[in-house]
ZAMARGU-4260 file (C-alpha; in steps of 0.2 Angstrom, whole numbers, plus 5000, padded with zeros to 4 digits):
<rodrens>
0) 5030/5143/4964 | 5041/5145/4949 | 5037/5138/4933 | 5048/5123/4934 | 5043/5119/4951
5) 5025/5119/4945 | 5029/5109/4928 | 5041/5096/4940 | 5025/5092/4953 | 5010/5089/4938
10) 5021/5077/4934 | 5024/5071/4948 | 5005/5070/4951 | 5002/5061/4932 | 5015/5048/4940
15) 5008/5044/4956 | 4990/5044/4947 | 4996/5030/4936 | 4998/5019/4955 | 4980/5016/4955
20) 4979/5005/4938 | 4996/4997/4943 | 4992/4992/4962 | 4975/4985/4954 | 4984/4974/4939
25) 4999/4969/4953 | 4983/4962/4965 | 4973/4956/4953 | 4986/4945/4946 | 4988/4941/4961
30) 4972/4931/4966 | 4961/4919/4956 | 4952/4923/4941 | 4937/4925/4950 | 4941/4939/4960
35) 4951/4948/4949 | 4937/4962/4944 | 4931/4962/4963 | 4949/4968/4968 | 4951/4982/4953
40) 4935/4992/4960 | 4941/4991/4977 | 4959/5000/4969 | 4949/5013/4958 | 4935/5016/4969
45) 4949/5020/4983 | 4952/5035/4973 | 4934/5041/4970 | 4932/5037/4989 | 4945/5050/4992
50) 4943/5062/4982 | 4924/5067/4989 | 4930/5064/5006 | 4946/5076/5003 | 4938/5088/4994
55) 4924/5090/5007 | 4935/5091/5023 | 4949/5078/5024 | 4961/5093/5016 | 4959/5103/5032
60) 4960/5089/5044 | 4975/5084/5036 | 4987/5100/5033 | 4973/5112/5042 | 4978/5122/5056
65) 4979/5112/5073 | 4964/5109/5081 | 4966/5119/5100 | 4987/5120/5093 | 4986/5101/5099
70) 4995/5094/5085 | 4981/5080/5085 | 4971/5085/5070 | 4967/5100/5056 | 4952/5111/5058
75) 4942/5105/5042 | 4934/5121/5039 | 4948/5129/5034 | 4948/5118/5017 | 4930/5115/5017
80) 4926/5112/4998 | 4943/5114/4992 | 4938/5134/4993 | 4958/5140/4994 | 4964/5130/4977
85) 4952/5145/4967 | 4965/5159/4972 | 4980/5160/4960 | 4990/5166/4977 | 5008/5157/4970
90) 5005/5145/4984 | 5002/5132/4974 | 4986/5124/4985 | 4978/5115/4970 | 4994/5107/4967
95) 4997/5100/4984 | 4978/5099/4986 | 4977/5087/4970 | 4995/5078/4975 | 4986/5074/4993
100) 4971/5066/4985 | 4982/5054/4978 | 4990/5050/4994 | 4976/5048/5002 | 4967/5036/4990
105) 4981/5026/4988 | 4982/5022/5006 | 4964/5016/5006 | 4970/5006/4990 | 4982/4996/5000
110) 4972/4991/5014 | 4958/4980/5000 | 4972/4969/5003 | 4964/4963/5018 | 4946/4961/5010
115) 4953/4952/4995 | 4935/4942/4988 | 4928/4942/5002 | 4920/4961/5007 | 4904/4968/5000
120) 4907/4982/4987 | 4896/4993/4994 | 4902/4992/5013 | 4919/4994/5004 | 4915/5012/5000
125) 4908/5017/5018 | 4922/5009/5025 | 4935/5018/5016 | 4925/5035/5019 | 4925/5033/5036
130) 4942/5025/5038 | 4949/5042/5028 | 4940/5053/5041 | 4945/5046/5057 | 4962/5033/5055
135) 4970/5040/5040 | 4967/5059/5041 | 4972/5061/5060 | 4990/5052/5056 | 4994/5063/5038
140) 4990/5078/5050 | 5002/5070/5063 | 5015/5068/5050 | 5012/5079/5035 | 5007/5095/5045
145) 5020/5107/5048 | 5023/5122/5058 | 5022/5139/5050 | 5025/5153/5063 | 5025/5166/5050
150) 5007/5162/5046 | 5003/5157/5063 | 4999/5137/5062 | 5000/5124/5072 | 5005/5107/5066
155) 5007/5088/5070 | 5013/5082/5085 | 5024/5068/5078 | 5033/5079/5064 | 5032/5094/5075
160) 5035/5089/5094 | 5044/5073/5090 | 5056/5078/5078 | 5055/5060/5069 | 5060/5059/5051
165) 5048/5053/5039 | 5051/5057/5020 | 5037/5054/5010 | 5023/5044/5022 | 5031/5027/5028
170) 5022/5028/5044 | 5006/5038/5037 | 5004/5028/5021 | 5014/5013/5022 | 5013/5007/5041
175) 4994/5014/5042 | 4990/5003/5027 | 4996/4988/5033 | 4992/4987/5050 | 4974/4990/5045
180) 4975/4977/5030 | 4980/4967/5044 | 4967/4973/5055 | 4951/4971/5043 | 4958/4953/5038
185) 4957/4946/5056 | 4937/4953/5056 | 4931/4947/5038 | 4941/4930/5044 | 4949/4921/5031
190) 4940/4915/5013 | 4931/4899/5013 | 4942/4885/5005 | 4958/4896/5008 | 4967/4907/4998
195) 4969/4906/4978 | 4985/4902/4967 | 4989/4919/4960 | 4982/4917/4941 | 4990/4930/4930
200) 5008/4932/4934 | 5010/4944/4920 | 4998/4955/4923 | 5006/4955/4942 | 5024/4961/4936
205) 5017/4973/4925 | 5007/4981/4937 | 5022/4980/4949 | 5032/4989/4934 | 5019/5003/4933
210) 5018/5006/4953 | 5039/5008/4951 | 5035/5022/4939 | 5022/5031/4949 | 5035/5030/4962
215) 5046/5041/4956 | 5032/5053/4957 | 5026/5048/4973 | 5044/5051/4980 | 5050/5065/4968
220) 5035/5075/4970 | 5038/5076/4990 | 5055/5085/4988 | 5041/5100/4983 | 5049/5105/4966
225) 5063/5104/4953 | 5077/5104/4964 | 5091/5092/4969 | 5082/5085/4982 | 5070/5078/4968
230) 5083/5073/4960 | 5090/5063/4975 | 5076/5054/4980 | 5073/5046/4962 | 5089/5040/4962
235) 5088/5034/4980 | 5072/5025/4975 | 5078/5017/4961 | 5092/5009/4971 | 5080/5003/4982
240) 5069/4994/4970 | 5083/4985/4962 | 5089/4979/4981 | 5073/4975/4983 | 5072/4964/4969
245) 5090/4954/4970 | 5086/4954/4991 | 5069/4944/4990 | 5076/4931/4976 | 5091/4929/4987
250) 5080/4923/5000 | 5067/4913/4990 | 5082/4905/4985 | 5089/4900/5003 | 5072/4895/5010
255) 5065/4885/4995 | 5080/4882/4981 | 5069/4893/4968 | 5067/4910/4966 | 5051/4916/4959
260) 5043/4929/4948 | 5029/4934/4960 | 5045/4937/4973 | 5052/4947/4960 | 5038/4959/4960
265) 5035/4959/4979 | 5053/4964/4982 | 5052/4977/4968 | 5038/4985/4981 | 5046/4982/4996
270) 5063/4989/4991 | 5052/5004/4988 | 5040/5005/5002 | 5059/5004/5011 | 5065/5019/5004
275) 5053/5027/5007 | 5055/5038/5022 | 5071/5039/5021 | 5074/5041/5002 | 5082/5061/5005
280) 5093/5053/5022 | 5105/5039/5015 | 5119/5036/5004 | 5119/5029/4988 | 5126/5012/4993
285) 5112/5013/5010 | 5099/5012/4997 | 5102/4997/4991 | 5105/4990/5006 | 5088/4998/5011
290) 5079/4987/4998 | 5088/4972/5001 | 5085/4973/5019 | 5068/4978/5019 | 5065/4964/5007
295) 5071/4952/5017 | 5061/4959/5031 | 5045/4958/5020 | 5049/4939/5015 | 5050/4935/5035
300) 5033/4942/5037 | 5023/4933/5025 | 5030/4919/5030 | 5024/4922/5048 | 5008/4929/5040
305) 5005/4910/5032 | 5010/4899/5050 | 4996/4907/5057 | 4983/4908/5044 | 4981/4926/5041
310) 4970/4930/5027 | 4980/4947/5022 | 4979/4940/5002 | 4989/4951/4994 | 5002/4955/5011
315) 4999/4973/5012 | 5006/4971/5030 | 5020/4961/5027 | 5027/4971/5011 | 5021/4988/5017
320) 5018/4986/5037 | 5033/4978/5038 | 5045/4985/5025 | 5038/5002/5032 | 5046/4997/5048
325) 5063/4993/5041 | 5065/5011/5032 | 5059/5021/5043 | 5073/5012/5057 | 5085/5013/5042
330) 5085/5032/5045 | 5089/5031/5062 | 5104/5019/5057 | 5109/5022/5038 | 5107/5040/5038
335) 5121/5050/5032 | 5122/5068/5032 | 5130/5071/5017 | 5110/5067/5010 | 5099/5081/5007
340) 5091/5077/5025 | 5106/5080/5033 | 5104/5067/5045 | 5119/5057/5054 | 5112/5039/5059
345) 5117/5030/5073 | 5132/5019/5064 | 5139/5034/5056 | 5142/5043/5073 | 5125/5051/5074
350) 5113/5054/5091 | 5108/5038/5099 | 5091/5050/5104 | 5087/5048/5085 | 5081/5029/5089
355) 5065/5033/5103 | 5061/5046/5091 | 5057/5033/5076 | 5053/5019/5089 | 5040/5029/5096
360) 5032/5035/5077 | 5032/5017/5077 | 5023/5013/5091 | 5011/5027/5088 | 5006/5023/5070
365) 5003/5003/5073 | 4992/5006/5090 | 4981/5020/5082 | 4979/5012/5062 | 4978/4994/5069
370) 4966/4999/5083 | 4955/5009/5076 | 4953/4999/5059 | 4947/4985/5070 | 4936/4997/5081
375) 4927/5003/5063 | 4926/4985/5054 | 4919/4977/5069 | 4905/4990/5074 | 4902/4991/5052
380) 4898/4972/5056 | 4888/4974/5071 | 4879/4983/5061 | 4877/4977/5044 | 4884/4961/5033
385) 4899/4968/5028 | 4904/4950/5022 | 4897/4944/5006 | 4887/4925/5009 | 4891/4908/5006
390) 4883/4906/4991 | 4891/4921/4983 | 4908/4916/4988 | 4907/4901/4983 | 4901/4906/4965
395) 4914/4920/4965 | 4913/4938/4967 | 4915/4944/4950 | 4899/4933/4945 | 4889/4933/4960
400) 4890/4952/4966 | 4894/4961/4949 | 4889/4951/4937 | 4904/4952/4926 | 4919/4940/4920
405) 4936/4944/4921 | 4939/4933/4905 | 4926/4930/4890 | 4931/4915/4886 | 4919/4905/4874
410) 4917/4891/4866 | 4911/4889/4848 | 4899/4874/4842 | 4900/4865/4826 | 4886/4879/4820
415) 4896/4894/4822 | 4889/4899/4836 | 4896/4907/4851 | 4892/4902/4870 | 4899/4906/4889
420) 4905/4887/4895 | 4893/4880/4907 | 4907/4881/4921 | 4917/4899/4921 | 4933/4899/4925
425) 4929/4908/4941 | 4936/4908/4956 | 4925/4896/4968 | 4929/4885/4983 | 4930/4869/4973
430) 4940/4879/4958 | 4954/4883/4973 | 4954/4866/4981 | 4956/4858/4959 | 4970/4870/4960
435) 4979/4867/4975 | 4999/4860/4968 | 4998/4843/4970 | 5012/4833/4983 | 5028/4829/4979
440) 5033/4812/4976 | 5050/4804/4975 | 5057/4792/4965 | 5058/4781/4981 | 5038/4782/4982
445) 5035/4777/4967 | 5045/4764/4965 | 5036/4759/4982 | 5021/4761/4974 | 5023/4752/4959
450) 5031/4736/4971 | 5014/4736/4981
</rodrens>
């Protein structure tokens, strides 16, 4: 690799690094006080999670060659402890080995959505262990693996066979995580008393600020150096983000006359979960509408996800699952081949074969993330309690499984001296139901009420 190549793509891992903290401040502001410490070890411990189980095997079942030239999954021996990274060959292996980590974790990160205050800490950790080996790692190889006939090697079928377009992970990363957010929602059923108002909207933006940055990373990095690619795909992705934002206040403001700041920040991610797979295949102007439409997309689904009383608490399936969808379809449809990709979609004049190709990566990823997140959570249950109790969640999780606080308030007596109030402001059954926004009521209705 040349030097600027090498310089563009530690950047580009620095970025993507910096998701971890930002998905755990977006989520965390996003649920009740209570939870909030619960929710940031889920994020961070995605990472350590991933980076033993990469480093071990997941490297080779990932980008490895094909087991039996299947296209179905790496051989993990051929990365077993990371061994290739020690050879300064100008392959650059400890740089992508590094940037895969990262991909990896972050996709485990996502799916905590689905366990939001509700999961034990420690089934959390063999859970996203296993979930890496055996849902995560066989899609990357489908998607990420590519063919080298000079060296010999076999990759996955989807990229390789299929011929679908996928840019930087919206069916391996983004689709994967939010069908099995989805999946592990419907077996740790909902929390008791209902979801929490988000309690630090702030802090929500400002992790939503900080997952935009690593973005650029995330998508930039994938163009695999300093080129103009690189340079495309940051600019696409910027697009997005701000179509995201203006397309999720648009419809805010058409279903319920407001637009919000917590919409503001989910549109921010799902203009940019949008773009991503076809950040290097559309136009300028089909990156905004990419982030307007996916938003919109994203909006419909939590608003489906809430008729039927789907515990995903921080609507990882609606913003990712979803919005995952929308781009990678955008490809098929917005592609222009003026863009690095080269690829003419269906309403430019481009081959209508295009549309079972990305139909069917679809198809694949949903069935296989949903299915087997579902398969691993419910045999994890048979097994042990993967549910914290009643009595824990009804004290909080931050208190009652790690003994911590999200906030040190205190109050100070006439003495001087410091104490913990008597009732934390955690978040407890009773704490959600205080909380709930209290009816609406007309002028007519209280006029009425007055009268009687």
């Amino acid at each position: 690799m040349q030097a600027a190549d090498i310089a563009w793509i530690l950047t580009a891992i620095a970025l993507v690094a910096i998701m971890f903290p930002g998905l755990a401040f977006l989520y965390g502001g996003m649920l009740g006080s209570g939870q909030v410490l619960n929710m940031f070890m889920m994020v961070m411990s995605s990472l350590a999670v991933a980076t033993v189980v990469y480093v071990a095997v997941g490297h080779g079942l990932v980008v490895g060659d094909s087991v039996g030239g299947l296209g179905l999954i790496g051989n993990p021996g051929e990365w077993l402890f990371f061994g290739n990274a020690m050879a300064d060959d100008g392959s650059g292996a400890a740089l992508w080995g590094a940037f895969n980590i990262l991909f990896a974790g972050i996709s485990l990160a996502l799916v905590a959505s689905g366990a939001a205050g509700r999961m034990k800490f420690w089934a959390w950790l063999i859970f996203g262990a296993v979930w890496i080996l055996v849902v995560y790692a066989p899609l990357a190889h489908w998607v990420f693996a590519f063919d080298d006939p000079d060296a010999g090697t076999v990759g996955g079928w989807l990229a390789n066979r299929i011929g679908f377009h996928d840019f930087a992970g919206g069916t391996a990363i983004h689709m994967n995580a939010g069908a099995a957010g989805l999946a592990l929602a419907l077996v740790l059923g909902p929390r008791r008393g209902g979801p929490a108002r988000p309690h630090n909207l702030p802090l929500t933006l400002f992790g939503a600020g900080m997952l935009m940055v690593g973005w650029l990373g995330f998508n930039g990095g994938t163009a695999g150096g300093a080129n103009f690619t690189a340079t495309y795909v940051v600019l696409t992705s910027l697009l997005a983000a701000g179509g995201g934002m203006l397309g999720f206040a648009v419809v805010e403001k058409l279903r319920n006359g407001r637009s919000t700041l917590l919409g503001l920040a989910t549109g921010v991610i799902a203009g940019l979960v949008g773009i991503t797979p076809a950040a290097d295949a559309v136009n300028p102007f089909g990156a905004v509408a990419v982030g307007i439409l996916a938003a919109a997309a994203a909006a419909w689904a939590i608003t489906w996800k809430n008729r039927h009383g789907i515990d995903d608490s921080l609507d990882v399936f609606a913003v990712h699952g979803i919005a995952g969808i929308a781009g990678v379809l955008f490809v098929t449809f917005l592609g222009d081949d003026r863009a690095p990709a080269g690829i003419r979609g269906v309403l430019l004049g481009g081959e209508v074969s295009q549309i079972w190709r990305e139909a069917l990566a679809i198809l694949v990823t949903l069935t296989w993330s949903f299915g087997v997140t579902w398969l691993l959570a419910k045999a994890m249950s048979l097994v042990i309690d993967i549910r914290i109790s009643r009595e824990e969640e009804d004290a909080g999780i931050d208190r009652a499984v790690h003994s911590e606080y999200g906030y040190d308030l205190r109050m100070t007596s006439a003495f001087g001296l410091s104490t913990r109030p008597a009732e934390d402001p955690a978040d407890t059954v009773s704490d959600r139901r205080a909380a709930a926004p209290a009816p609406v009521v007309t002028t007519a209705q209280a006029d009425l009420k007055e009268q009687k």
